[in-house]
Each structure stands twice: as structure tokens, then as C-alpha cells.
C-alpha positions in Angstrom: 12.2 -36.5 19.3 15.1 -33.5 19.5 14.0 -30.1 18.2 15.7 -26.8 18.2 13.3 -23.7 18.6 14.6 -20.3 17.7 13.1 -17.8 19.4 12.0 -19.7 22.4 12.3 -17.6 25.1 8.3 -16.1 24.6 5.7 -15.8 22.3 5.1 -18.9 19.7 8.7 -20.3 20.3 8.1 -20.6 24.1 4.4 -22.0 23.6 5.5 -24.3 21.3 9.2 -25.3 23.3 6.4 -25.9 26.0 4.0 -28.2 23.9 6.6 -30.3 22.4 8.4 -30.6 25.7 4.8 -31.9 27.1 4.2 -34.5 24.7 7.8 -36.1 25.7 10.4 -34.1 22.9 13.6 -32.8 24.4 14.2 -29.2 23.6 16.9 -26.6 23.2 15.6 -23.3 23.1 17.3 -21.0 21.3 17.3 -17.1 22.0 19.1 -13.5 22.3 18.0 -12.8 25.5 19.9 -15.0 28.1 17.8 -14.1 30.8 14.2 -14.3 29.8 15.6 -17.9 28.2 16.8 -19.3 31.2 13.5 -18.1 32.8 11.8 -20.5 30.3 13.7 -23.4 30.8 13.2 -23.2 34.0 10.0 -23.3 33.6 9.9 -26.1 31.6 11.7 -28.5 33.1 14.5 -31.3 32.3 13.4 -32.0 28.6 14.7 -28.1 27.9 17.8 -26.6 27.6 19.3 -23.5 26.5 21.2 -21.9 23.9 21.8 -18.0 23.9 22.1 -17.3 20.3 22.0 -14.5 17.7 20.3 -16.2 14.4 21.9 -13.5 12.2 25.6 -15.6 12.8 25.8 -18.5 10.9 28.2 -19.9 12.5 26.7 -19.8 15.4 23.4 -20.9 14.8 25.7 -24.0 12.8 27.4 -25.2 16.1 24.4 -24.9 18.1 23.1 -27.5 15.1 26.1 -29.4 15.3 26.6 -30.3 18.6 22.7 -30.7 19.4 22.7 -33.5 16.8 26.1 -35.1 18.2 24.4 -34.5 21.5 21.7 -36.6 20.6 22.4 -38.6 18.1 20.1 -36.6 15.3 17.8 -33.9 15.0 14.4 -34.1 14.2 12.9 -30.8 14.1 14.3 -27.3 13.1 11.5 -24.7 14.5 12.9 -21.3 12.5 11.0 -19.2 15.0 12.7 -16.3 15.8 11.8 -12.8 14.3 10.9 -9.3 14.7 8.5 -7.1 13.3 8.6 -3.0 12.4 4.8 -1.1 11.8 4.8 2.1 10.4 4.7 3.9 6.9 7.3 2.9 4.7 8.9 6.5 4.0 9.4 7.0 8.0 11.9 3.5 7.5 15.5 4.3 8.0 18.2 1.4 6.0 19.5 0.0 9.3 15.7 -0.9 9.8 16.0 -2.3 6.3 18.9 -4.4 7.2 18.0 -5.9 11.0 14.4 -6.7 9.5 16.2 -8.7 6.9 19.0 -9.9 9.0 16.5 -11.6 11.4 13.4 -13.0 9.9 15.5 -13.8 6.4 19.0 -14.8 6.9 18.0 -15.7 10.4 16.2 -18.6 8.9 18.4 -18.7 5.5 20.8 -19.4 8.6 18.8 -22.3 10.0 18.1 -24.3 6.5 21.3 -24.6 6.0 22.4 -25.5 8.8 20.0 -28.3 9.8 19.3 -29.2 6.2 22.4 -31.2 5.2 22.3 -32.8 8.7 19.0 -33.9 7.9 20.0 -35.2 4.9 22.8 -37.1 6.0 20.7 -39.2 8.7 17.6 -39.4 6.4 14.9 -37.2 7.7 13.9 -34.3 9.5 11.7 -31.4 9.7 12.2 -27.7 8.9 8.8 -25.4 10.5 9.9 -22.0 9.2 7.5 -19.3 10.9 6.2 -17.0 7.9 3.1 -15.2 8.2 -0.2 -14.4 7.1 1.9 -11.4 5.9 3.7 -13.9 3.8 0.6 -14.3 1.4 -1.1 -11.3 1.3 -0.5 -7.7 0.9 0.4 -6.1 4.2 0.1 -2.1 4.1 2.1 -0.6 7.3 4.2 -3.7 7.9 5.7 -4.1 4.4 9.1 -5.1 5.0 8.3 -7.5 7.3 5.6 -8.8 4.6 8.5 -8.8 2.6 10.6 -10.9 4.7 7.6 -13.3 5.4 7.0 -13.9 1.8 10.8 -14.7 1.6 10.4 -17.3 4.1 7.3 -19.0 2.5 9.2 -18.7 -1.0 12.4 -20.7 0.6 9.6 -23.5 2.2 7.8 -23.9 -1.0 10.6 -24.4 -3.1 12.5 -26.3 -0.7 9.6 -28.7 -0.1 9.7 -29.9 -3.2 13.4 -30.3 -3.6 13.8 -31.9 0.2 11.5 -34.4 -0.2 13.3 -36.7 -2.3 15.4 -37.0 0.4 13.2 -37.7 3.7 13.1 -34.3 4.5 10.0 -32.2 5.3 9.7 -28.9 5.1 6.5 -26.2 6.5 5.8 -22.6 6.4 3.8 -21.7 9.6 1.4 -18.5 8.2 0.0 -17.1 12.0 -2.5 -14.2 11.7 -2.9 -12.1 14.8 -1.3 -13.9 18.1 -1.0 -12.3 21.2 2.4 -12.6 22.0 4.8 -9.5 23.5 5.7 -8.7 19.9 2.5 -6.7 19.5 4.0 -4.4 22.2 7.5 -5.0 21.8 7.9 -4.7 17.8 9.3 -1.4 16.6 6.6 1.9 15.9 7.6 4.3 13.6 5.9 7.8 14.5 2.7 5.3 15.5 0.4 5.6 18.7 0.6 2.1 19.3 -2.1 2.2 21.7 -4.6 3.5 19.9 -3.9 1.7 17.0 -4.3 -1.4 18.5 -7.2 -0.2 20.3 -9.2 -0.4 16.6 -8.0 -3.7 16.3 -10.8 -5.7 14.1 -10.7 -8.9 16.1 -9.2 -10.0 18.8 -5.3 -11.5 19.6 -5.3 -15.2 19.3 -4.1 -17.1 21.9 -0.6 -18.2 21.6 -1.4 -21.6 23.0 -3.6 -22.5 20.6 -1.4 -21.0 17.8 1.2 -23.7 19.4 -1.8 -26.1 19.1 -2.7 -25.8 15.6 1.0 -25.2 14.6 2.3 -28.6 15.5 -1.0 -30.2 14.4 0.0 -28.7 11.3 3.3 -30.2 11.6 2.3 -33.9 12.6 -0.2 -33.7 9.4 3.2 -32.6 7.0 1.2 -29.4 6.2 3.1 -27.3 3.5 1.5 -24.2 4.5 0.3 -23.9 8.1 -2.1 -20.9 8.6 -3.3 -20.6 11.6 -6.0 -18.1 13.3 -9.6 -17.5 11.8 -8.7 -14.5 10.2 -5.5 -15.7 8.4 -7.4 -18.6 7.4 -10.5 -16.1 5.5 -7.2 -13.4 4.5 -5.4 -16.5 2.5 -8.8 -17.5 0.6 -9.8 -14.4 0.0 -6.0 -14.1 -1.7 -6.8 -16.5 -3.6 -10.1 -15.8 -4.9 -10.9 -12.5 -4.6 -7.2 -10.2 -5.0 -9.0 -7.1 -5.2 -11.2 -7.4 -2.1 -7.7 -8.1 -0.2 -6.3 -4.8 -1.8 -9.4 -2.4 -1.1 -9.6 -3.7 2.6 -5.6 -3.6 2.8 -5.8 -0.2 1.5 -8.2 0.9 4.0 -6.2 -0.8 6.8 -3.9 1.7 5.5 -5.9 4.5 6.2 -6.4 3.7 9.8 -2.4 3.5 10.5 -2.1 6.9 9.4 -4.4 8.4 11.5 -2.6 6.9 14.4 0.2 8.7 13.0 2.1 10.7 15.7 2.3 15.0 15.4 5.2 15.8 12.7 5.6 11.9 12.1 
């Protein structure tokens, strides 16, 4: 199998470049950073190979499509990994973070759908795995653009399901709660202490190899929506069910970000 993982130079991208890579799939992972990539290739071995790129150009992230596929001779799997996250209390949000949050985790996937889609088409089969989030189906206090952007993503896979299926194509939303990945430490804090927020963490980071684990379980079983870690798992259902309970405890989740705000944030 070929696959294309955005995002692959750490976190859930690299666990699941290293996965795939392990069960015999020849990967190209796809990041911004040139150096940490080639650090995970290495890594990796001979079934990897790299691809510096920004997901917010399309026409980038189309070649990089394009010549894996002529490569190759197809492409199996489109992993729309890559992403970024901003915490914080919506008033202390500026419009450039309005714009690279969307940039990334929207048109950065936007990006990779249609570029791999019509490919996929074409040769009759495929996969799109969109990373979403738990965020993507419940309310999210704190992080709400990025909530926003994640119920983008699972809005584009839902629909798209339906529609790709006619052709051979298959389409998931991947819906992680918690992972402990360097985006816990490396996402952008506005007028936070990071530390001590996370510090009052209910429940602990989940481990980012068996997110990769359950993630391309999820994929082999052509899982619509693929929600992965305990908690996400109890969040989604209690969505579901129970829409007020989510609300109260979001609202109280609330609570404890601002008293982590930082003096005069």
C-alpha cells in the first residue's frame, strides 16, 4: 500500500508513518519542518520518504499527490494529519490567529481532499483518514476555534462519505481525545500558565502509539468516525444522549482555564 501522512514528522502522524511503515506500507511523510522530518525517516527506514511541505499551498500539497501516485503507480491512503491547536479565551484571539488556525487544520485538509480525491477516483479506490477531534463533536470551551475547525473536518468526511462511496472511495474522520504528543506543549497559549493548567488535567495523556493503534484499526474496519481514547469515547455518548451534562461540565472546564489565566491577561 502507498500512503501520504501530513504531519508526519511527530505526534500521531509520525506514530502512524511508523505503524503503517511496520506492517509493510511505503510512506511519504509530509511536514513543515525539514529537519525534525528527515529525523523521522531516518528513523524509519527504507519504506519512508520525505516531503517538506506547507498544507496551506494547494499546489503544493497537489504535486506532492501527483507525483507520489505516478511514483507508484496509485495511492491508497490520504492521512490529513497535519494541524495546530490555540487554548485560551476567545476575546484574547487576535485575526491572524483566526486565519492560520483555519489555514491549517481546514484548508490544509480542504487541500488534501481535493487533491487525492479525483486521483482516487480515477484509479477506483482509495482512502481519505482526515484527523478531526473529539473537539469536532462536542463543545470545546478554551479551544473554540480549533473546535471550530475540527467540526469542519468531520462535516467535510461525513458528507463526503456518502458521496465517495459510489465511487470506491472511503472516507474517515479520526475524533482523538487527549494524546500525548508535543502539541500539548507546543500549541499556542494565550495569557495561559500552561503548566499549571495542565497540571489539573482530569486524566491522563494517552499514548500516541496506541492512538496510532486504534486509528488504523479504525481504518482497516472503514470506520466513519474513529474516536479514539476512553474519554473521547464517554464525551461523544454523552453528546449524544445527554447535551446538557456535556455543557455544565464544559462550562466548568471553562472555569478552570481562567484561573490559569496569566496577571493582566
Amino acid at each position: 500500500k502507498i500512503a501520504i501522512v501530513t504531519g508526519g514528522a511527530s505526534g500521531i502522524g509520525r506514530a502512524v508513518s511508523q505503524a503503517l511503515a511496520r506492517a509493510g506500507a511505503t510512506v511519504v511523510l509530509a511536514a513543515i519542518d525539514g529537519a525534525l522530518l528527515d529525523e523521522t525517516v531516518r528513523g524509519i527506514g527504507d519504506r519512508a520518504a520525505a516531503a517538506v511541505l506547507d498544507v496551506r499551498d494547494a499546489a503544493a500539497v497537489r504535486r506532492l499527490v501527483d507525483d507520489t501516485a505516478a511514483r507508484h503507480g496509485r495511492l491508497d491512503y490520504m492521512f490529513n494529519n497535519a494541524g495546530i491547536a490555540i487554548n485560551g479565551d476567545l476575546l484574547d484571539m487576535e485575526l491572524d490567529d483566526w486565519n492560520r488556525i483555519i489555514d491549517v487544520n481546514v484548508r490544509g485538509v480542504v487541500h488534501g481532499v481535493a487533491a487525492a480525491y479525483p486521483l482516487m477516483v480515477r484509479q477506483g479506490g482509495g482512502h481519505l483518514v482526515n484527523t478531526a477531534s473529539i473537539a469536532g463533536l462536542i463543545p470545546t470551551p478554551g479551544m473554540t476555534a480549533y473546535s471550530m475547525t475540527k467540526h469542519a473536518v468531520v462535516g467535510l468526511s461525513r458528507g463526503l462519505r456518502v458521496e465517495a462511496r459510489h465511487y470506491g472511495v472511503k472516507v474517515s474522520a479520526v475524533c482523538p481525545g487527549f494524546v500525548d504528543t508535543p502539541i500539548k506543549e507546543n500549541s499556542k497559549a494565550l495569557n495561559l500558565d500552561r503548566a499549571g493548567l495542565l497540571a489539573e488535567m482530569p486524566f491522563k495523556f494517552y499514548d500516541v502509539d496506541a492512538c496510532a493503534r486504534d486509528l488504523l484499526q479504525g481504518v482497516a474496519k472503514n470506520r466513519g468516525e474513529i474516536v479514539i481514547t476512553p474519554h473521547a469515547k464517554v464525551a461523544s455518548r454523552a453528546q449524544r444522549w445527554l447535551p446538557g451534562l456535556v455543557d455544565r461540565m464544559a462550562a466548568k472546564q471553562m472555569g478552570k482555564l481562567r484561573a490559569h489565566k496569566l496577571p493582566g491577561g
